[in-house]
C-alpha positions as CSV (number, residue, x, y, z in Angstrom):
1,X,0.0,0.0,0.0
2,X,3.0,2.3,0.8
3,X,5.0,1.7,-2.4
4,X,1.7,2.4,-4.3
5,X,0.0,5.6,-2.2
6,X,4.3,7.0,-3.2
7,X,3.9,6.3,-6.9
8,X,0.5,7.4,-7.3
9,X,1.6,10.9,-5.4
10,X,4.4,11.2,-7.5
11,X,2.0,10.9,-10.7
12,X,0.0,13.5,-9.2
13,X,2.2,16.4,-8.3
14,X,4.6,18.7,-9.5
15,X,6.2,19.0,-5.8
16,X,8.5,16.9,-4.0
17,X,7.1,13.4,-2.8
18,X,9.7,11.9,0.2
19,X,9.6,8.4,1.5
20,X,12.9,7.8,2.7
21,X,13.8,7.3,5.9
22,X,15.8,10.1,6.9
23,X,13.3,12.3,5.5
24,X,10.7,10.4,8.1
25,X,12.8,10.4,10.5
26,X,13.3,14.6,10.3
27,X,9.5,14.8,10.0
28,X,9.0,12.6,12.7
29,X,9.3,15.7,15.5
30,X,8.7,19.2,16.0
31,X,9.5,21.9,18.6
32,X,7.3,18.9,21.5
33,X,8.5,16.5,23.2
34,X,6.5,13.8,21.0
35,X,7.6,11.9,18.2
36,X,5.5,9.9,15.2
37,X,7.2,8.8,12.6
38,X,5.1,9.8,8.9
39,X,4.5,7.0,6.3
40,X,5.9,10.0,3.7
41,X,6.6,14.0,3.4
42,X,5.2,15.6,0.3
43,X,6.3,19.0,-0.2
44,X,3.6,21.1,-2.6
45,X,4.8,23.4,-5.3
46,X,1.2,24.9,-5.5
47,X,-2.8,24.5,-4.6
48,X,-3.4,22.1,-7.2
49,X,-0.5,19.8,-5.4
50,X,-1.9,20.4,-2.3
51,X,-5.6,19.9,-3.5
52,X,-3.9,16.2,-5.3
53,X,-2.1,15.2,-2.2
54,X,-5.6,15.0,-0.3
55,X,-7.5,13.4,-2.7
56,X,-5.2,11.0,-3.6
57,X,-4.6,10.6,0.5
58,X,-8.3,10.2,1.0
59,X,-8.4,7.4,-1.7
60,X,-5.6,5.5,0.3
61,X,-7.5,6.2,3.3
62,X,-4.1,8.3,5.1
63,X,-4.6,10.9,7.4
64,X,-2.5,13.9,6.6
65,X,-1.1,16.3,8.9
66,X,-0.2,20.0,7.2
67,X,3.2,21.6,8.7
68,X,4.5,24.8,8.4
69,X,7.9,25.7,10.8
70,X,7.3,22.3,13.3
71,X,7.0,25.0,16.1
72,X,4.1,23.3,18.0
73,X,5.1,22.6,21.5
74,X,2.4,20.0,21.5
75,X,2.4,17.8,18.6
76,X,0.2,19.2,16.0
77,X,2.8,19.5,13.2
78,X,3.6,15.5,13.3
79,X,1.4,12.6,12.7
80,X,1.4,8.7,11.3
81,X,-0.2,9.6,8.1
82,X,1.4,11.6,5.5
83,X,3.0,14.9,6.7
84,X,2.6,18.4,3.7
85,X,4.5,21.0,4.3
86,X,4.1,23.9,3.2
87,X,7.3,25.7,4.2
88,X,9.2,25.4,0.9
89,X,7.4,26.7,-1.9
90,X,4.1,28.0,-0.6
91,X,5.7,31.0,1.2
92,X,5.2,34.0,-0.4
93,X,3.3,37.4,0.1
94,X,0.4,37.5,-3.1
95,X,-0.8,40.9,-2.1
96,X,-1.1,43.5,0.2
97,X,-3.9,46.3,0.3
98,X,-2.6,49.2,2.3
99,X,-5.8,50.8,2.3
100,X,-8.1,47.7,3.3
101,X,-4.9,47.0,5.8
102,X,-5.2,43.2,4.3
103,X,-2.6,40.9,2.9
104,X,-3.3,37.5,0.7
105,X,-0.4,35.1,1.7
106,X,0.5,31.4,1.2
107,X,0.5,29.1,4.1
108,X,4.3,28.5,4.3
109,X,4.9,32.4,5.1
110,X,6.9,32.9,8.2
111,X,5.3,35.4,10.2
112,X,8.7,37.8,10.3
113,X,8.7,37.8,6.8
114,X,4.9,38.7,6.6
115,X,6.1,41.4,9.1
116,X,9.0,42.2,6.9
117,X,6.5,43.2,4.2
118,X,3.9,44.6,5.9
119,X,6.3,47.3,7.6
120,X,7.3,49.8,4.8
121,X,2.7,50.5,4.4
122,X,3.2,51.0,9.0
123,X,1.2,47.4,9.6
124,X,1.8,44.5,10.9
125,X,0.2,41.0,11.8
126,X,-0.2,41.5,14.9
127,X,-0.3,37.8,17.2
128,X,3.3,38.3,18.5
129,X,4.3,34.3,19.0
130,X,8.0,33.8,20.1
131,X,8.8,32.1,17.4
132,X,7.6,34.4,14.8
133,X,11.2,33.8,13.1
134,X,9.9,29.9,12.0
135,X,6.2,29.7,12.7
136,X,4.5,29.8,9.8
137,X,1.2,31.8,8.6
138,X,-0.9,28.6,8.2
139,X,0.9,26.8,11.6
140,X,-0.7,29.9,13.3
141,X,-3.7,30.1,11.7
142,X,-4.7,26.4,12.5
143,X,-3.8,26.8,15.9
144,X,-4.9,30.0,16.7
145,X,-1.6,31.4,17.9
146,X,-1.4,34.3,20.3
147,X,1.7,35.5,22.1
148,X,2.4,37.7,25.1
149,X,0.5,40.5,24.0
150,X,-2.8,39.0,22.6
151,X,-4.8,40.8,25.8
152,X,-4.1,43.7,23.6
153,X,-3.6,43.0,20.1
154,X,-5.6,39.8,19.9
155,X,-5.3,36.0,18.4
156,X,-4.4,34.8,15.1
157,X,-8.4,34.4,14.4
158,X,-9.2,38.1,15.2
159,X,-7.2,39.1,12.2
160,X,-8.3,36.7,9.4
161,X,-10.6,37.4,7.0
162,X,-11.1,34.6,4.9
163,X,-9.2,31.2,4.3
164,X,-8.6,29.3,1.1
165,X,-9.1,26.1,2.3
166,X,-9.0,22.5,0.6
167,X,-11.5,20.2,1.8
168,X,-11.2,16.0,2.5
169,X,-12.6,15.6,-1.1
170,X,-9.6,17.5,-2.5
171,X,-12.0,20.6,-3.7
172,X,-11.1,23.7,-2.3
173,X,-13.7,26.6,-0.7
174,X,-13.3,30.0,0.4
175,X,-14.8,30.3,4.6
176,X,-15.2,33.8,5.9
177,X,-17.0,34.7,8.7
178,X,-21.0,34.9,8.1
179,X,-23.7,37.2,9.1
180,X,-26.9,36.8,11.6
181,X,-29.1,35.5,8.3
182,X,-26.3,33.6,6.6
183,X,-25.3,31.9,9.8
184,X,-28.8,30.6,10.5
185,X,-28.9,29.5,6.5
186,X,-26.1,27.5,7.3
187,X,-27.4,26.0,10.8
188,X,-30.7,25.0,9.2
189,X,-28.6,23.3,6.8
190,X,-29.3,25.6,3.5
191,X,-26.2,27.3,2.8
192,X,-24.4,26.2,-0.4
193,X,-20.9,26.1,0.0
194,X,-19.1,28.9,-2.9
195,X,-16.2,26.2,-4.2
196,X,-13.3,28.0,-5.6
């Protein structure tokens, strides 16, 4: 099942598909005390290697655990499945609107870098984790990250406004936050979902 889940990944993607052992053995911790060795690494090159990795996971029936920096000091960025990181390729800033005080970014940004490029238009992101030199935009976002001063300046979640995410089918979907009437639409079960 292993040697077949590798070459079917490889057919699929453009990115980098890893199998080896020292490359499971590097994946197989983070910044916790805990340590699971992956069956693989794939490392996407772009959404449509990230939206193959998951469907062709899902047919094989692996779990997949997304990484950014492996800063977790509880285990989230490792896992028995197949691990994606994002770190490599899918790291750069798309856009930034000064005016809207927004910024479009891929998952593998690291959040000084984000910093780095919000500073010259006087923003920032402002969760202030300690290890905003390797944690990762996406890392954050699926935890929630805070930092010292999050009293003040908030979580991760206060300053999102919308995700790109790809769903266990391998389609991908655009969440944002929804309004009193949207929000019971989608309760009662009568929202369609936009797919992007």
């Amino acid at each position: 099942m292993v040697a077949a889940l590798e070459a079917d990944l490889r057919k699929a993607l453009a990115g980098e598909v890893r199998f080896d052992r020292a490359t499971r053995a590097l994946y197989a911790t983070d910044a916790s005390v805990y340590q699971i060795e992956p069956l693989g690494v794939v490392l996407p090159r772009s959404r449509d290697d990230v939206e193959a990795t998951v469907t062709v996971a899902a047919r094989y029936g692996v779990p997949i655990t997304p990484r950014g920096g492996g800063t977790s000091q509880a285990g989230q960025s490792i896992g028995a499945g197949l691990v994606l990181d994002t770190s490599k390729y899918l790291n750069r800033v798309l856009a930034i609107d000064p005016d809207a005080r927004t910024a479009r970014v891929e998952p593998g940004l690291v959040l000084d870098d984000l910093n780095a490029a919000l500073k010259p238009h006087g923003l920032r992101f402002a969760p202030d984790v300690s290890s905003s030199s390797r944690a990762t935009v996406g890392g954050m976002m699926a935890n929630n990250s805070s930092g010292a001063r999050s009293v003040v300046y908030g979580k991760t979640g206060d300053h999102v406004r919308a995700q790109q995410v790809v769903l266990a089918d391998g389609h991908s979907a655009e969440l944002t936050p929804l309004d009193g009437g949207a929000l019971a639409a989608a309760s009662a079960g009568d929202a369609i979902l936009a797919r992007a």
